[in-house]
N, C-alpha and C positions, 0 to 999 in steps of 0.2 A: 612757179616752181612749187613744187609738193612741200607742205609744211615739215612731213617726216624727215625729208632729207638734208633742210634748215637743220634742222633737229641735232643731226645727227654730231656726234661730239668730234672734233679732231683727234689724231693719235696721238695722247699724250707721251709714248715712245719715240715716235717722229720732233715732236718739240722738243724733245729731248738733244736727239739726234741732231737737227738741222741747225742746232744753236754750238753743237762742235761741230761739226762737220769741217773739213781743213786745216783744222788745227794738229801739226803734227808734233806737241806734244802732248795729245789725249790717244786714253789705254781704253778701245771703243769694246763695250761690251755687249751693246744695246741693243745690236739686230739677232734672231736666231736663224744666226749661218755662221757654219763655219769661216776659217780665215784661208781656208786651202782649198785650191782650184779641182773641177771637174778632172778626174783622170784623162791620161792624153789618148787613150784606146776608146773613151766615149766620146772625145770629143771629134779624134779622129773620122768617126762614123758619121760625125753632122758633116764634118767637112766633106769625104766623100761623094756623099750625098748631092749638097751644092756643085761639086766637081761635076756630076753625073746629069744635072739640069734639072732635080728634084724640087722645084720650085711653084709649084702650080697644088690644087684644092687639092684632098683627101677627102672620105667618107666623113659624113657626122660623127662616127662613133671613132674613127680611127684605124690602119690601116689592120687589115686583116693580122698581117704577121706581130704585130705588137698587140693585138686583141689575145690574139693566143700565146705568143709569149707570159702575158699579165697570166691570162686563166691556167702556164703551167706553174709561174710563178707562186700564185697563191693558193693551187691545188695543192703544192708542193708540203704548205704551212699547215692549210685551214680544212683539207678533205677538198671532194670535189667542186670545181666553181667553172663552169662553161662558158665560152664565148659568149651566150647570148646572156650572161648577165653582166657583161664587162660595159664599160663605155669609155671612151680617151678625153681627155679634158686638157685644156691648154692653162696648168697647176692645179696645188689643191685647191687655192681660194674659187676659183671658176668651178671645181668640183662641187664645193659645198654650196654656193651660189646657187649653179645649176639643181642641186638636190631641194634646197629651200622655196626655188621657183615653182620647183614640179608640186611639190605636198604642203606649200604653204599659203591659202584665203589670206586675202584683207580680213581681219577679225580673229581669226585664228586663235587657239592660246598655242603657246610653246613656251617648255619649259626648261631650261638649261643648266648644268652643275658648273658652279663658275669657284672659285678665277678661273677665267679662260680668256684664250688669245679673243677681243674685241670683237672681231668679225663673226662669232660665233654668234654673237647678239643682237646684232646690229644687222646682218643679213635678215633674219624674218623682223625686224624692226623696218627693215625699208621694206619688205610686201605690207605692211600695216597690220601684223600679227600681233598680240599682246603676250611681252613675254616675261615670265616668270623665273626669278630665277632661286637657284637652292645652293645655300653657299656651303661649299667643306667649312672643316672648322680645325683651324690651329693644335696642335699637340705636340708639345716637345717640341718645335719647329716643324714635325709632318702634318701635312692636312689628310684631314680623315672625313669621310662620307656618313651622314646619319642616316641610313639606309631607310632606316619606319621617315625621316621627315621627305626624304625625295617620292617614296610609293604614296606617302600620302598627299603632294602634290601633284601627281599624275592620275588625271580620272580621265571618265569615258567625255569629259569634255576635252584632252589635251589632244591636239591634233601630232605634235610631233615632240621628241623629248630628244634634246640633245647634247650628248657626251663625248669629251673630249678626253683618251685616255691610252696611253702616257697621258698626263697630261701639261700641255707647256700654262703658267709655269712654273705649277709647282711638284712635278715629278710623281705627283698619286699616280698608281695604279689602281686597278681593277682587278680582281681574283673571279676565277670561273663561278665562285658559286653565289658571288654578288652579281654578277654577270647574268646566271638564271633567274633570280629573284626578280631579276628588273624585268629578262626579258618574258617569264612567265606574268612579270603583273602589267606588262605593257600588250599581250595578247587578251589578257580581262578583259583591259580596258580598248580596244581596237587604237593605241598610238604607236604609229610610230617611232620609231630611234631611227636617228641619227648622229653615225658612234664615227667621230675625226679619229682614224687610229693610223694617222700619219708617221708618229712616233712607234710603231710596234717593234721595230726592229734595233733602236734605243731601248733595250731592255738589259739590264744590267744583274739580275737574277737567273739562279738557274731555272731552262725552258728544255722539255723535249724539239722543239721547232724553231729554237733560235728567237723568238719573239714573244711579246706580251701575250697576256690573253686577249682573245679578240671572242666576239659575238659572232663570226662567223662560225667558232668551233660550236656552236653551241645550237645555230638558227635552221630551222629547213630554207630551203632555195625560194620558197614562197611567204616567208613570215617577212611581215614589213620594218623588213632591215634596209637600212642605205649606208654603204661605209665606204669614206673617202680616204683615197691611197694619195699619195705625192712621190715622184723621184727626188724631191726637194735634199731630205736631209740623209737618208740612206746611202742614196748615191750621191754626195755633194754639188745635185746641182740643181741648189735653187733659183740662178737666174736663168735657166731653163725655160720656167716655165708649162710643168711638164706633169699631169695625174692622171689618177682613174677611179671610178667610181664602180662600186660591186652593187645589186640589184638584182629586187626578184624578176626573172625574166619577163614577165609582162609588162615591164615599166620601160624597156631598154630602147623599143623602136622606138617609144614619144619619146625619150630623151634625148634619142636622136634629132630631135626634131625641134625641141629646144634649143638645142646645142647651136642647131641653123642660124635662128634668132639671134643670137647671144657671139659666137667666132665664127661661128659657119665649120669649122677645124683647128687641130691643133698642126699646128708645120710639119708637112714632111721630114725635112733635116732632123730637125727634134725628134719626130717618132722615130726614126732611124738611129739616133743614141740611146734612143731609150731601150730599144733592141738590143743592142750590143751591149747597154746596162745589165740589163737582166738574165744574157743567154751566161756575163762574165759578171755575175754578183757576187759568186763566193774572192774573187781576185778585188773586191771590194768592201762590200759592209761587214764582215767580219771584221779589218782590220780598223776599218772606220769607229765601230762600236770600239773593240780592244784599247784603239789610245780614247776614246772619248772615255773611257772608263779611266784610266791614267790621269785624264786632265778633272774628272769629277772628286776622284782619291786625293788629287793634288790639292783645287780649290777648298773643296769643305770642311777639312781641317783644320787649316787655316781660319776661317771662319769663324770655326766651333771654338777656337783657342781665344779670340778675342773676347773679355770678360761682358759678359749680357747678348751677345748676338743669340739671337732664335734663329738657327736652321737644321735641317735635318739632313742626311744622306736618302738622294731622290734615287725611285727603284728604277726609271725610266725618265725617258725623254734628253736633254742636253744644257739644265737650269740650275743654278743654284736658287733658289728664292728663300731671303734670310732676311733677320728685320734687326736694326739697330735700337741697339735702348736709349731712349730718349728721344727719337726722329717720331713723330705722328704724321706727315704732312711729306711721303715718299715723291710727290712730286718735286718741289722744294727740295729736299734733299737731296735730288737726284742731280739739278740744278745746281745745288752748291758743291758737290762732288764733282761734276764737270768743271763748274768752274775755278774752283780752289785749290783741286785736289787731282785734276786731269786723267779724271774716271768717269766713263762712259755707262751708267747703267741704266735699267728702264725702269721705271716709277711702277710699284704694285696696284696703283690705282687706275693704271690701264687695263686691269684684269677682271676688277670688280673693288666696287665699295669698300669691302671686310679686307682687301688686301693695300688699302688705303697707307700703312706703317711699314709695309713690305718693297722691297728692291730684288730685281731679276738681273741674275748674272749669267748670260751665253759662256756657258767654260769650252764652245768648240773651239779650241785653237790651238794652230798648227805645233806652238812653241809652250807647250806646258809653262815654261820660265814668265810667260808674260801674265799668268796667273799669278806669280808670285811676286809680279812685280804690282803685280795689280794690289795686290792685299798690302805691300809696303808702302801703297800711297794711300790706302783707305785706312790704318792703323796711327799715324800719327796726325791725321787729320782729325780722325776720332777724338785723339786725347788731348790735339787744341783745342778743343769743345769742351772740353769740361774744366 
């Protein structure tokens, strides 16, 4: 067995999780997904489908009519983006896999803005990349980007640099003109990015386009950009299974061809909801965004009211990430919250080091109330503590 993949750490969100798990009196906050099912009009479409005998391969990249549904979808957003730089992927994590397989040597460096969801790290860590990473830094409870310390660890030796933004989980965004700096000092330097902007449409600011900034508003069709889409959270259905990947058109036939290697396809039935996702997304993430902005107004007040908590109000994504005064050891505490206190959250040390004092809280849920109950059990647990 590869030493790297001994290596590699368990998710401490999982530990988390798998020690309540069945217990139904724990208030789970610890995975990011919502509590509320796929619409019955998307899901209707997979089932059709099945009805229909839609069972058997697809193309590598994915069935023509979801190829271009994506490229009207995010022409819609981002300016133009053609079929041949789409590819289908069976989720975001197989996306970003897939992107890290393509542009990332054994040796490699990559460099990464963390906290960030695990996998972002730990993907070019199993190609045997050396990865670096450049941590936000705390303020008022928002983490903020030091823009001069990230350009100056990106030189002409980083092969890929990758950014996660929204970002889960701490809600930084990205502004367009942080957005050129980077991507003007990553053309200097010939690295690529690699920008998870899964969360774009979790943006809680006002946008001309409904969505964060993204690097595609900003990139030619040939600058080496790779940006990983998900039906994950927009359309609530992350157990789907279900992304895509945008790309400069010369990358798209090999990816295809990875892809072989790796699913061979994403299912039919699935590309078929994802169609019907996106020809009916305004009869969706609009409203999906609207209460998840309900449920963030809800939680983090709450929050901010309890005397020492550091959090902020996040511009994007679906997190609270706030830190108690006195906890150092977020694992542990997450633990004794579960167990004491029958609260479900994930350790900030699943994210990176620096978020080590920090707790992530998924506020997608369906019943806003269950926030508030969540905060009634995390408040007088609090002041049996002191």
């Amino acid at each position: 067995m590869r030493q790297v993949i001994q290596n590699l750490e368990e998710s401490r969100i999982r530990e988390v999780a798998n020690a309540g798990m069945g217990r139904d009196d724990v208030l789970a906050f610890w995975f990011g997904e919502s509590d509320e099912v796929t619409p019955a009009f998307i899901r209707q479409a997979a089932i059709d489908s099945l009805q229909q005998g839609e069972t058997f391969y697809a193309h590598n990249l994915g069935l023509p009519e979801l190829r271009q549904e994506i490229s009207n979808y995010m022409s819609a957003r981002h300016g133009p983006i053609g079929v041949e730089r789409i590819a289908v992927t069976s989720g975001g994590v197989n996306a970003l896999m897939l992107a890290v397989q393509q542009l990332v040597d054994a040796g490699d460096e990559v460099v990464a803005v963390t906290p960030v969801w695990p996998n972002l790290t730990a993907q070019p860590a199993i190609m045997g990349a050396r990865v670096t990473c450049v941590a936000l830094t705390p303020v008022d409870g928002a983490w903020m980007l030091d823009l001069g310390a990230l350009l100056a660890a990106v030189t002409s030796s980083t092969k890929v640099l990758i950014i996660n933004a929204p970002n889960n989980p701490t809600g930084w965004t990205l502004d367009q003109a942080v957005q050129q700096r980077i991507l003007d000092h990553c053309r200097s330097t010939g690295t690529w990015i690699l920008a998870d902007e899964v969360y774009e449409r979790l943006y809680y600011e006002p946008s001309a386009n409904g969505c964060a900034p993204s690097f595609l508003d900003l990139a030619t069709p040939e600058d080496r950009l790779v940006v990983v889409h998900s039906f994950s959270k927009s359309f609530l259905m992350t157990g789907w299974r279900l992304g895509w990947l945008v790309m400069p058109p010369a990358m798209t036939h090999h990816m295809g061809k990875l892809i072989e290697f790796n699913t061979s396809c994403a299912s039919v039935f699935t590309q078929r909801a994802g169609i019907v996702a996106l020809q009916r997304t305004d009869e969706v993430t609009p409203q999906v965004v609207a209460h998840l902005k309900i449920c963030r107004d809800t939680l983090v007040p709450l929050l901010q009211a309890i005397p020492g908590v550091r959090v902020a109000m996040p511009r994007g994504g679906m997190y609270a990430f706030f830190k108690l005064p006195g906890f150092d050891d977020s694992l542990a505490t997450a633990k004794r919250l579960l167990a004491e206190a029958g609260l479900g959250l994930a350790p900030g040390e699943a994210f990176a080091p620096q978020a080590r004092g920090w707790l992530r809280w998924c506020f997608a849920s369906k019943e806003p109330q269950r926030l508030v109950l969540g905060v009634a059990r995390l408040r007088p647990w609090l002041d049996a503590q002191a």
